[in-house]
C-alpha positions, 0 to 999 in steps of 0.5 A: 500500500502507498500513500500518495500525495496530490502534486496540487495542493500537497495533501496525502490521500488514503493509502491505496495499491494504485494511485487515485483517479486524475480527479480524486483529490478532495479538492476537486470534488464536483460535490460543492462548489469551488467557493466552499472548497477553495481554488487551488488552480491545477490538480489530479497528478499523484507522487509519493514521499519516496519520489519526493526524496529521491527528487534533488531538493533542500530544505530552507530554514529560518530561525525567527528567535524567540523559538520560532522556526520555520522551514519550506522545500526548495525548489518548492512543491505544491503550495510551497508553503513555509511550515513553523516549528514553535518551541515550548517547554513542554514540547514543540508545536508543528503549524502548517506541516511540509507536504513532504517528509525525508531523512533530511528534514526529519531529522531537521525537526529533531534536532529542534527538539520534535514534535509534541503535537501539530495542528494547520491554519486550514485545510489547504494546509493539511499536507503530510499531517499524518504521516509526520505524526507518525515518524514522531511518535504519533503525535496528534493532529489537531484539525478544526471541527468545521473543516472534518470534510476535508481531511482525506487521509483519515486517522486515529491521531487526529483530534478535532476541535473548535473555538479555541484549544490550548494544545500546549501550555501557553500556546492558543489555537483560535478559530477565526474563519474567513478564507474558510470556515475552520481557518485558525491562528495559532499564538505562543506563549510569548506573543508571536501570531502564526496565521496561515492564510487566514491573515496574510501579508501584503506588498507594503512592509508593515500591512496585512491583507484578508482574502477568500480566494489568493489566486483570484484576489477576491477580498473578504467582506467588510463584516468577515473581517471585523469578526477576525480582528474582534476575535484576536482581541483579547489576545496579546501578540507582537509578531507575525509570521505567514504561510507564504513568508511575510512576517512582522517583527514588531507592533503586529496587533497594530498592523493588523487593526490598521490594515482591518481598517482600511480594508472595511473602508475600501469593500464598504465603498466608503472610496467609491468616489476616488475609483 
């Protein structure tokens, strides 16, 4: 039996003899639309880790301080999406998980200590989720209750969860929705905001950006925006660091409530007269 893994969007499929039909993907399903299952542009070709590996290939990685790290495939596969590694006293978080795991980046991981437990920012994120909770001892896999739909590779380890969960001491995952309906932070003891794409970055230094749907750049709603910076209000953080490698350094609370703002007054049509 081989696991195989969507050359799309990177996320590991059920282990089966042969691989998926070219439309098995769990996101390129006809059953709902693209506006619920998100537009990952081309799918339907299958690879497995072990092809993966054998591909020439490094692993990038960052240390942000403060015991944040974060890590990505070069040259890139699927999404290719920065995955962060979170130290805590109590055992490391790993948020947003490679869509590939090898000798080389495992033992990467190791090295900073494991992984304690990992949990994703939205289902796009899913990636090899389960086979890294099994090379570290089945660590769980925390996914968001709202998003059960799209988890294609099914597991014991996995747990669901909604609202908020404390995976770790310190460490807070938090649903806020928008670019889906389970899309979730994750925040560290010592304030630095882990964001997916549920809060991205944008061209300008110092600004975010909130959006539905990245490869079309359709924008969220006024209102949709105010119910994700409302819900990280009572959380204290500084720093911000996305999937696709944009990060703040300082005053990430203000950053974010001043790009809310503006975003809610440009799709309000509050500047229709200057367009």
């Amino acid at each position: 039996m081989t696991t195989w893994i969507c050359d799309g969007c990177g996320l590991e499929h059920p282990d089966s003899p042969a691989p998926p039909a070219a439309d098995g993907c769990v996101f390129t399903t006809d059953e709902v639309s693209v506006e619920e299952r998100g537009d990952l542009g081309p799918h339907g070709q299958w690879t497995t880790h072990e092809e993966l590996a054998r591909q020439p290939h490094t692993t990038e990685h960052r240390d942000h301080g403060r015991g944040v790290h974060s890590l990505r495939r070069e040259p890139r596969f699927a999404i290719g999406h920065w995955s962060f590694l979170a130290q805590t006293p109590h055992g490391n978080l790993l948020w947003d998980p490679p869509a590939y795991l090898d000798d080389e980046v495992v033992a990467m991981v190791a090295d900073l200590g494991g992984v304690a437990v990992i949990a994703t920012s939205h289902p796009h994120m899913f990636a090899a989720q389960v086979s890294w909770s099994h090379a570290f001892d089945k660590a769980p896999v925390l996914v968001n209750a709202a998003d059960r739909e799209w988890v294609p590779r099914t597991d014991p380890v996995i747990d669901y969860w909604t609202g908020r969960a404390e995976p770790l001491p310190g460490v807070d995952l938090i649903q806020l929705g928008g670019h889906m309906r389970g899309s979730s932070v994750a925040r560290t003891a010592d304030g630095s905001l882990l964001t997916g794409d549920t809060i991205t970055g944008s061209l300008a230094p110092g600004w975010v950006t909130f959006q539905r749907n990245f490869p079309k750049h359709i924008p969220l709603s006024a209102a949709v925006v105010r119910r994700i910076v409302d819900g990280l209000e009572p959380y204290e953080y500084d720093r911000l660091y996305t999937l696709g490698g944009h990060t703040i350094d300082h005053d990430a609370a203000q950053a974010v409530r001043r790009s809310a703002e503006r975003h809610i007054r440009w799709v309000s049509g509050e500047f229709d007269h200057l367009t």
